[in-house]
KOLFIFI-428738 format. One line per field, with one value per residue: x, y, z of N, C-alpha, C, CB in turn; residue number from 1. Coordinates in Angstrom, 3 decimals, padded with zeros to 6 digits. Glycine has a CB too. Layout:
residues N
n.east	c(X_...)
n.north	c(Y_...)
n.up	c(Z_...)
ca.east	c(X_...)
ca.north	c(Y_...)
ca.up	c(Z_...)
c.east	c(X_...)
c.north	c(Y_...)
c.up	c(Z_...)
cb.east	c(X_...)
cb.north	c(Y_...)
cb.up	c(Z_...)
nr	c(NUM_...)
This chain:
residues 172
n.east	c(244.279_243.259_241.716_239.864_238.461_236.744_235.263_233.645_232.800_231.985_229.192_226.254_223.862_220.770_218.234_216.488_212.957_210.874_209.656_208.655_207.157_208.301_208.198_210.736_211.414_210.370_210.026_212.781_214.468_215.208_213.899_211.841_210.123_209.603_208.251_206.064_204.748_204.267_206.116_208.488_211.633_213.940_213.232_213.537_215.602_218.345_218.087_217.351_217.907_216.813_216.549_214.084_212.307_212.109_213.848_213.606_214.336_211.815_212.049_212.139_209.432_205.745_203.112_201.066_199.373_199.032_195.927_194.745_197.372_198.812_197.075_195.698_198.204_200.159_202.405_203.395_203.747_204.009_203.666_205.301_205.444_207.440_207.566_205.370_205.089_203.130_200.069_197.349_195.027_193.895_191.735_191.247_190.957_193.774_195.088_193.548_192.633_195.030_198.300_198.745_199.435_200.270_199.915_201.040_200.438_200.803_200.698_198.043_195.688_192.768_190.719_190.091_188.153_187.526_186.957_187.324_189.817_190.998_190.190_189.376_191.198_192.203_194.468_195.363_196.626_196.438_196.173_196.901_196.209_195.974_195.175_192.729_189.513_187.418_186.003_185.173_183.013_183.247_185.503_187.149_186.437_185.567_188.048_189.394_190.910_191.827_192.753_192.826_192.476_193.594_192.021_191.572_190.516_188.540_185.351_183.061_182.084_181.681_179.056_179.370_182.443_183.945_183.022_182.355_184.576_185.521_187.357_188.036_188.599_190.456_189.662_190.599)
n.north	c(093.376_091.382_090.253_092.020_092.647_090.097_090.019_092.264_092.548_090.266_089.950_089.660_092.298_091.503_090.036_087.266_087.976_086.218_083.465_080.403_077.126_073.669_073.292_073.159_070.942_071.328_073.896_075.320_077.189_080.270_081.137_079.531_080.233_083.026_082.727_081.286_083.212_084.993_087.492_089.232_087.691_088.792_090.406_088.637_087.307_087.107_083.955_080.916_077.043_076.094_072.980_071.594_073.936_077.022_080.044_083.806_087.160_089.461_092.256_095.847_096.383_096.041_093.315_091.186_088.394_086.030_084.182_080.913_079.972_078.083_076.002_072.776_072.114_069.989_069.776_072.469_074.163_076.294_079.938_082.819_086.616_088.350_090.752_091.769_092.563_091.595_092.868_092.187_089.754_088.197_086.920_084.277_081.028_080.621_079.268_076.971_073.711_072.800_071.825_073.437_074.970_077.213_080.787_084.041_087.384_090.318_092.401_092.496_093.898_093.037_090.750_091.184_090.483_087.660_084.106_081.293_081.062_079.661_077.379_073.689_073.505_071.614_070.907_073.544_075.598_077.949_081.485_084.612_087.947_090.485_093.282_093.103_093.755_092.367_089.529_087.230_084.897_081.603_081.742_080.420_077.618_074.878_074.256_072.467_071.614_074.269_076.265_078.686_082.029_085.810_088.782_091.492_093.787_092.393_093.157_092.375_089.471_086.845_084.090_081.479_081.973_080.546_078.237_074.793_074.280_072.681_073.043_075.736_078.040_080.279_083.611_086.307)
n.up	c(026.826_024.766_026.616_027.658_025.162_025.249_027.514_026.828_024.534_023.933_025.102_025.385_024.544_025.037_027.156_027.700_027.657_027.152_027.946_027.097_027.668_027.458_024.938_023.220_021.197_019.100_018.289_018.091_016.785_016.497_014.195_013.695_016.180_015.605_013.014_014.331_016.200_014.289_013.288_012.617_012.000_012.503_015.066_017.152_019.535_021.530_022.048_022.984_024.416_027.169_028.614_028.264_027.606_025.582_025.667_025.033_023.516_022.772_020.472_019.726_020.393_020.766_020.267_019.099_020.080_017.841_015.970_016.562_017.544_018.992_019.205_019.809_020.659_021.970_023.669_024.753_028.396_029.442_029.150_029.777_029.210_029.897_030.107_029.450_026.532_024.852_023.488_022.786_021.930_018.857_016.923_018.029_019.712_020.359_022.244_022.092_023.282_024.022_025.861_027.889_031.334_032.705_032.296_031.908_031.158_031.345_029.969_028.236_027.463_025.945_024.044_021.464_019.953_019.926_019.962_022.421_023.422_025.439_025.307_026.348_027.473_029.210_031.045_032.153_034.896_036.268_035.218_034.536_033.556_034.140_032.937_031.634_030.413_029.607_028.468_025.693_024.253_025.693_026.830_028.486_028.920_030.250_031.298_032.780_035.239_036.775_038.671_039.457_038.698_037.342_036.626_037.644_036.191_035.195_033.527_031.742_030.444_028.271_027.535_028.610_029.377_031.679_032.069_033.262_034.979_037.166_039.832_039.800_042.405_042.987_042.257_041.169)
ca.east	c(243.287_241.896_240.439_238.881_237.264_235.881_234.217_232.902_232.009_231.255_228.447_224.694_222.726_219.852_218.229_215.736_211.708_209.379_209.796_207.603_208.133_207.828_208.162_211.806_211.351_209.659_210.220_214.418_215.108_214.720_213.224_210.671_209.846_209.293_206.902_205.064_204.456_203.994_206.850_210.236_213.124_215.011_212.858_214.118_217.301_219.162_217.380_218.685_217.085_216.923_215.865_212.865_212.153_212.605_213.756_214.334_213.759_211.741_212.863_211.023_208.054_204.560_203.096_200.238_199.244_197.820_194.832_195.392_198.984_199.392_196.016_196.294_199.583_200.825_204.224_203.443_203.387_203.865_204.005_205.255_205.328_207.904_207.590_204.791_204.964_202.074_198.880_196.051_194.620_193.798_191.325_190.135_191.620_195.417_195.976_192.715_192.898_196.645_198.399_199.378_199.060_200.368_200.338_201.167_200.302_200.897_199.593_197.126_194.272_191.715_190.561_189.560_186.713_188.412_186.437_187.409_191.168_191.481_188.708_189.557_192.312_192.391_195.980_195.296_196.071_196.467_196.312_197.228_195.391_195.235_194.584_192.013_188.477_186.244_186.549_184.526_182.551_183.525_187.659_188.360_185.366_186.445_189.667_189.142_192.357_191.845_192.147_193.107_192.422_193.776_191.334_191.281_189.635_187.463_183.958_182.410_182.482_181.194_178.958_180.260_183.736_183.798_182.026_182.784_185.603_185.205_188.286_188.452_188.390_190.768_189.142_190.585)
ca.north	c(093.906_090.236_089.836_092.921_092.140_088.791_090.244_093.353_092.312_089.022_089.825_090.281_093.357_091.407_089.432_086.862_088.749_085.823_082.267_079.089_076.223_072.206_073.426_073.137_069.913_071.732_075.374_075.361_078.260_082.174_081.616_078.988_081.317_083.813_081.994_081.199_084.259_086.172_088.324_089.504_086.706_089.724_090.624_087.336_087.742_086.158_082.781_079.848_076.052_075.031_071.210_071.427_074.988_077.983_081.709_084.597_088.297_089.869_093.354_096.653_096.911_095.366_092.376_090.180_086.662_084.960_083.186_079.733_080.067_077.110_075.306_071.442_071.898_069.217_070.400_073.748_073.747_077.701_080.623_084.244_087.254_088.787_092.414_092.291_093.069_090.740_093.500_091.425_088.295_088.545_086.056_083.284_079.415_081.163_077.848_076.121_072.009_072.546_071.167_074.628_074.435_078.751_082.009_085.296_088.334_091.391_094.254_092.542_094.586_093.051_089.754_091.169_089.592_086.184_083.398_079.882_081.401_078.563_076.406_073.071_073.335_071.050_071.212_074.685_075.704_079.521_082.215_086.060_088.657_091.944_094.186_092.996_094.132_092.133_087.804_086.824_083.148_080.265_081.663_079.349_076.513_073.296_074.015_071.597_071.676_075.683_076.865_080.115_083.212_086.842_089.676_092.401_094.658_092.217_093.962_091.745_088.051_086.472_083.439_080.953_082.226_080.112_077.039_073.867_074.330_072.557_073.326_077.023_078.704_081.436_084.200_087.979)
ca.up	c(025.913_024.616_027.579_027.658_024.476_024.715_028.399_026.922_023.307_023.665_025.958_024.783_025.457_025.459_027.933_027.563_028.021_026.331_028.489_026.693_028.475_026.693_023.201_022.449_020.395_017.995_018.198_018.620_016.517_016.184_012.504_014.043_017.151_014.640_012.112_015.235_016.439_013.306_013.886_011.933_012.661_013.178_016.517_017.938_020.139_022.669_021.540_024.101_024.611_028.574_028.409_027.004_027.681_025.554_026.075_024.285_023.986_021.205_020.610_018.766_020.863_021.273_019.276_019.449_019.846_016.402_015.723_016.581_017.782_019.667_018.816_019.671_020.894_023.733_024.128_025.855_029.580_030.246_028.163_030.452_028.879_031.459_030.001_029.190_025.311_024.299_023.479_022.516_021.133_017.788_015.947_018.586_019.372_020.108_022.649_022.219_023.468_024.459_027.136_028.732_032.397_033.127_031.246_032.465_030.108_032.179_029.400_027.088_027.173_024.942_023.435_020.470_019.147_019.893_021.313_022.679_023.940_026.055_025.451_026.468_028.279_030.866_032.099_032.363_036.194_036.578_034.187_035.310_032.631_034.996_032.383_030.585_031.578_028.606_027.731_024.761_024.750_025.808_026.612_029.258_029.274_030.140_031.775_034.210_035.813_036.451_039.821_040.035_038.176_037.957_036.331_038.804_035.526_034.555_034.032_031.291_030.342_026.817_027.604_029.184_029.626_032.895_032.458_033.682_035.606_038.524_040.679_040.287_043.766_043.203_041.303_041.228)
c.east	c(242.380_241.429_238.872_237.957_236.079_234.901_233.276_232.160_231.390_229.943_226.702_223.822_221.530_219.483_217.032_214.291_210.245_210.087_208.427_208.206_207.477_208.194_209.613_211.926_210.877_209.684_211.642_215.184_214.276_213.583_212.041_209.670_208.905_208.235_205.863_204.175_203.963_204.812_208.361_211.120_214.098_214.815_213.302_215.645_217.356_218.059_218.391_217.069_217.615_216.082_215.099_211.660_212.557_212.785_214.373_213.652_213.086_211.892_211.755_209.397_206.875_204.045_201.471_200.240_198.141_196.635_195.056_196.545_199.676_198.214_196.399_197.680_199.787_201.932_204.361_203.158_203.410_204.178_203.748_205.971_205.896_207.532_206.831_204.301_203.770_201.004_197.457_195.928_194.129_192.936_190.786_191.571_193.066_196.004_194.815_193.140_194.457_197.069_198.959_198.600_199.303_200.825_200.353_201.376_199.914_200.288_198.557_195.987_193.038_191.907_190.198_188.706_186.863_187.475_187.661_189.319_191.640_190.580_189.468_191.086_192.540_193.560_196.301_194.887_195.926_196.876_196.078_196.836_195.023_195.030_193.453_190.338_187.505_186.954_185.138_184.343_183.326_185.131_188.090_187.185_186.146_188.092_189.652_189.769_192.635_191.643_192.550_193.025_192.509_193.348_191.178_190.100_189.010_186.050_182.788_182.591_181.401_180.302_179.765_181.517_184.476_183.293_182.800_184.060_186.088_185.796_188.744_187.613_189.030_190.536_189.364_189.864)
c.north	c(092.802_090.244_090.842_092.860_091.457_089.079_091.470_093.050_091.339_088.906_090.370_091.196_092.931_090.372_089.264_087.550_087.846_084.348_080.842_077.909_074.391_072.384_073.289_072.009_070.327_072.836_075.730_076.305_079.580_082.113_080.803_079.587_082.445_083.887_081.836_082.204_085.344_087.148_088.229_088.678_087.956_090.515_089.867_087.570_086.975_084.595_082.191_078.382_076.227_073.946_071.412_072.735_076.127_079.234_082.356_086.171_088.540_092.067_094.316_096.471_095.892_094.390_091.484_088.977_086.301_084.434_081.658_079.367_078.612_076.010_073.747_071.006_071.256_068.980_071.498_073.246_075.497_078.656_082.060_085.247_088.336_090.637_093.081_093.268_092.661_092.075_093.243_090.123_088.431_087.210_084.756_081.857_079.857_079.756_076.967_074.253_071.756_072.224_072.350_074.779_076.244_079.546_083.517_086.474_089.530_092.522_093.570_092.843_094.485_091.637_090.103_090.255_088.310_085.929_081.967_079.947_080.573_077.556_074.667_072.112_072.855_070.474_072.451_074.596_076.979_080.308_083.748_086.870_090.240_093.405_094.616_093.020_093.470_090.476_087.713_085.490_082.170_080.493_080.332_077.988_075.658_072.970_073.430_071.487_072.931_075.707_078.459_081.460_084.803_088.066_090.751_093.093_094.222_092.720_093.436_090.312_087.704_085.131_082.348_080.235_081.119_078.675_075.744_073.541_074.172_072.838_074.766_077.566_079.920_082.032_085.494_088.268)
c.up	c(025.364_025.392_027.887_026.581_024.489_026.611_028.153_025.240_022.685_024.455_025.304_025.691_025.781_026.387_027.609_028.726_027.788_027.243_028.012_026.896_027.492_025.389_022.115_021.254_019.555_017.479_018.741_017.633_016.523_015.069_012.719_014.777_016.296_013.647_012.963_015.836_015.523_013.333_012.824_012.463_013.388_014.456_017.364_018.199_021.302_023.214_022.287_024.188_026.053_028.803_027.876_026.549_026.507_025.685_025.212_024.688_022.455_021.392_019.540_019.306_021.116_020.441_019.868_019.095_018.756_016.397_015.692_016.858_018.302_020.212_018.799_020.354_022.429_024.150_025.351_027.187_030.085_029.107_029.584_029.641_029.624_031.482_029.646_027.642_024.005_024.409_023.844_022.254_020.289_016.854_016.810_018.607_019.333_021.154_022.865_022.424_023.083_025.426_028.365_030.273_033.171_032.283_032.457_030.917_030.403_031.082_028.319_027.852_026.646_024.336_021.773_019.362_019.432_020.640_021.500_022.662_024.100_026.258_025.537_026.906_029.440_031.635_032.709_034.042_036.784_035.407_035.185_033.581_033.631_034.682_031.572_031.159_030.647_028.286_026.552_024.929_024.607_026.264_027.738_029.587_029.024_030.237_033.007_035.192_036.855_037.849_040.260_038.679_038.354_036.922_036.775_037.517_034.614_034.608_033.137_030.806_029.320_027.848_027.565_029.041_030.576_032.957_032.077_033.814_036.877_039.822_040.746_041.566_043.749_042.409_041.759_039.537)
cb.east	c(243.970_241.892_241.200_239.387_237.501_237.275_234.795_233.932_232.505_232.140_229.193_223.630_222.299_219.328_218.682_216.310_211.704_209.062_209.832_207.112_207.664_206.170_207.580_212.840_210.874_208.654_209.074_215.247_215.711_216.307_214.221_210.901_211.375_210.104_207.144_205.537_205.267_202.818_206.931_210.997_214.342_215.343_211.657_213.929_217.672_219.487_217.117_219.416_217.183_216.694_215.316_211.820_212.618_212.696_214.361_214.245_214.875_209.565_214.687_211.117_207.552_203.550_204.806_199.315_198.717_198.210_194.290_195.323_199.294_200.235_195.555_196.449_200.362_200.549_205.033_202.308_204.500_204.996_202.944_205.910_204.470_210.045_208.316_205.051_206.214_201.676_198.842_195.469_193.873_195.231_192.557_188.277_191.091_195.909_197.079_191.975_191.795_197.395_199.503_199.162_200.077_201.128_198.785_202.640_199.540_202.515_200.920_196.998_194.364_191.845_189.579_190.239_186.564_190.068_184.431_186.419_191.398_192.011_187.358_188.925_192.712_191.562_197.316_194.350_196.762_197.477_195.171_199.449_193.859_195.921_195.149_192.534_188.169_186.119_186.474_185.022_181.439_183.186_188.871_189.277_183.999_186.164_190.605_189.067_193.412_190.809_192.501_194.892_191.737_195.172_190.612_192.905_190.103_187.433_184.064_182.141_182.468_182.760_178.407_179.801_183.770_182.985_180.481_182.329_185.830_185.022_189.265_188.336_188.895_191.680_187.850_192.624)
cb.north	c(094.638_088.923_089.705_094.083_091.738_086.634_090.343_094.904_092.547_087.838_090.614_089.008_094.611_091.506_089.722_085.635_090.155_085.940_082.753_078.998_076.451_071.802_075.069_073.043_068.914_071.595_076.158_073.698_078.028_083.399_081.077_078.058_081.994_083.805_080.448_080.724_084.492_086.778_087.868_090.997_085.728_090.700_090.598_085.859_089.536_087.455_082.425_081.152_074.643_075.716_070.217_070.063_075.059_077.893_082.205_084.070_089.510_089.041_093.039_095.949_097.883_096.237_091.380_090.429_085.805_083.647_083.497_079.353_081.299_077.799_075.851_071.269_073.328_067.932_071.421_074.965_072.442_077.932_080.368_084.251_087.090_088.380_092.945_092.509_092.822_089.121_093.739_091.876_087.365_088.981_085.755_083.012_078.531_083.319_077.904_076.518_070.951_073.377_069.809_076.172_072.834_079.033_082.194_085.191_087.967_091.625_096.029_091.237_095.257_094.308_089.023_091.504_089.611_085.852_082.749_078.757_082.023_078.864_076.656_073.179_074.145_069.998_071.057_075.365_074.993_079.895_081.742_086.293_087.529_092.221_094.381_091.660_095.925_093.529_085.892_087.152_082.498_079.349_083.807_080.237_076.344_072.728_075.361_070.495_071.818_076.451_075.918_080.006_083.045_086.811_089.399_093.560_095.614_091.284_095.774_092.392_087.130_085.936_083.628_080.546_083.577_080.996_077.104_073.237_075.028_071.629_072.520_078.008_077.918_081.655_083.821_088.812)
cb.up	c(024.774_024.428_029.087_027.721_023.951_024.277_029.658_027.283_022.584_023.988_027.160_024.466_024.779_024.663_028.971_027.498_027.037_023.924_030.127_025.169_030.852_026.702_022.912_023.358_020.692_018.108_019.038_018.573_015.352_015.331_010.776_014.569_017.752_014.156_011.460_016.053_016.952_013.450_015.572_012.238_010.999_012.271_016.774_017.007_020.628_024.376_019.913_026.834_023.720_029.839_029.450_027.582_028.707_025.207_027.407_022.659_024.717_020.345_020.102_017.047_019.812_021.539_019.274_019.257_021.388_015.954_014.493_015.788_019.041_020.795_017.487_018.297_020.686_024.103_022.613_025.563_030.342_031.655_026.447_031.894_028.573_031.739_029.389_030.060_024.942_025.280_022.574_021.575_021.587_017.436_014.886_017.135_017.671_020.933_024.180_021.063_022.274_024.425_026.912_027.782_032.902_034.187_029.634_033.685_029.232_032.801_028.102_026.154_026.716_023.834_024.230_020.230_017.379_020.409_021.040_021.260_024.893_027.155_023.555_025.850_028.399_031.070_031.333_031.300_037.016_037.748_032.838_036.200_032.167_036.107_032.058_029.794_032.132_026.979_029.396_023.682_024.057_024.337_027.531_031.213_028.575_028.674_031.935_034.158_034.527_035.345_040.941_040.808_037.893_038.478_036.273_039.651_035.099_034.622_033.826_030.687_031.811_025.247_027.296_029.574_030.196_033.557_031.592_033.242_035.385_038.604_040.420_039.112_044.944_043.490_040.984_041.476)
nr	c(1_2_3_4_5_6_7_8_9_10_11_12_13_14_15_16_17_18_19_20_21_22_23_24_25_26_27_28_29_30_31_32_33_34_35_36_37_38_39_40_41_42_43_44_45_46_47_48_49_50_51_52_53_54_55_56_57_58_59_60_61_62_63_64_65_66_67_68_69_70_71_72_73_74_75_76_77_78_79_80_81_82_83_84_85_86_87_88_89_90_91_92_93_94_95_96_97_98_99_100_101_102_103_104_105_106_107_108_109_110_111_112_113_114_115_116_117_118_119_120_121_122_123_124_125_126_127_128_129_130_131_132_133_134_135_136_137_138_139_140_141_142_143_144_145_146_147_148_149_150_151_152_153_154_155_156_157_158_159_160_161_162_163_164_165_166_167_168_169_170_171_172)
């Protein structure tokens, strides 16, 4: 019967859904995660460091990314969004002149009003966005680094969204 416990109740229902990669040195708990995000500590679950990586799940539904979230920041190297619970962008400069090099953000839908997303991101090498059919100015200028992009329902673009980015070739 212990055993049966400690394999059936020691086991977490949840399973890491939010993967940000570089940031553990700085962001190594739930209640940090949390502040960062704008988000209830108590959404934060099955919180884990891998080297310098962290993962977790956030739980209760859909959420957006801040204003300035990760502004300056040269820790980040990836931020995926495995489930897709990220909405929007909310307020402008959410990883402006960071060192983030891949994002994946399978349902956000909308920049909302936000400019300069990723403005000066030049570690920035692929970004996946395939729901989002509108960028506001300047989101990815001067991601120098940038070669690949995935929009399928992009249908408008803010002044220049795009500019000077000399190595992008792949463009859905």
């Amino acid at each position: 019967m212990q055993a049966l416990k400690k394999f059936y109740f020691g086991k977490s229902k949840y399973k890491p859904n939010t993967f940000i990669g570089g940031v553990s040195g700085t962001i190594n708990t739930p209640a940090l995660v949390a502040t960062k995000l704008q988000v209830s500590v108590n959404r934060i679950k099955a919180f884990s460091i891998v080297g310098s990586d962290i993962q977790f799940a956030v739980v209760g539904g859909a959420y957006t990314i801040p204003a300035s979230c990760f502004i300056n920041d040269n820790s980040i190297t990836y931020y995926n969004d495995s489930l897709g619970l990220i909405t929007q962008f909310v307020g402008g400069q959410e990883f402006r002149n960071s060192k983030i090099q891949s994002v994946n953000f399978p349902n956000v839908t909308t920049f909302n009003n936000s400019i300069l997303n990723f403005y000066n991101c030049t570690s920035l090498i692929s970004v996946s966005f395939p729901k989002v059919t509108r960028l506001w100015t300047q989101a990815f200028q001067l991601c120098t680094s940038l070669q690949s992009v995935n929009f399928p329902l992009l249908t408008t673009t803010g002044v220049l969204s795009f500019a000077n980015n000399p190595l992008l070739g792949s463009v859905n």
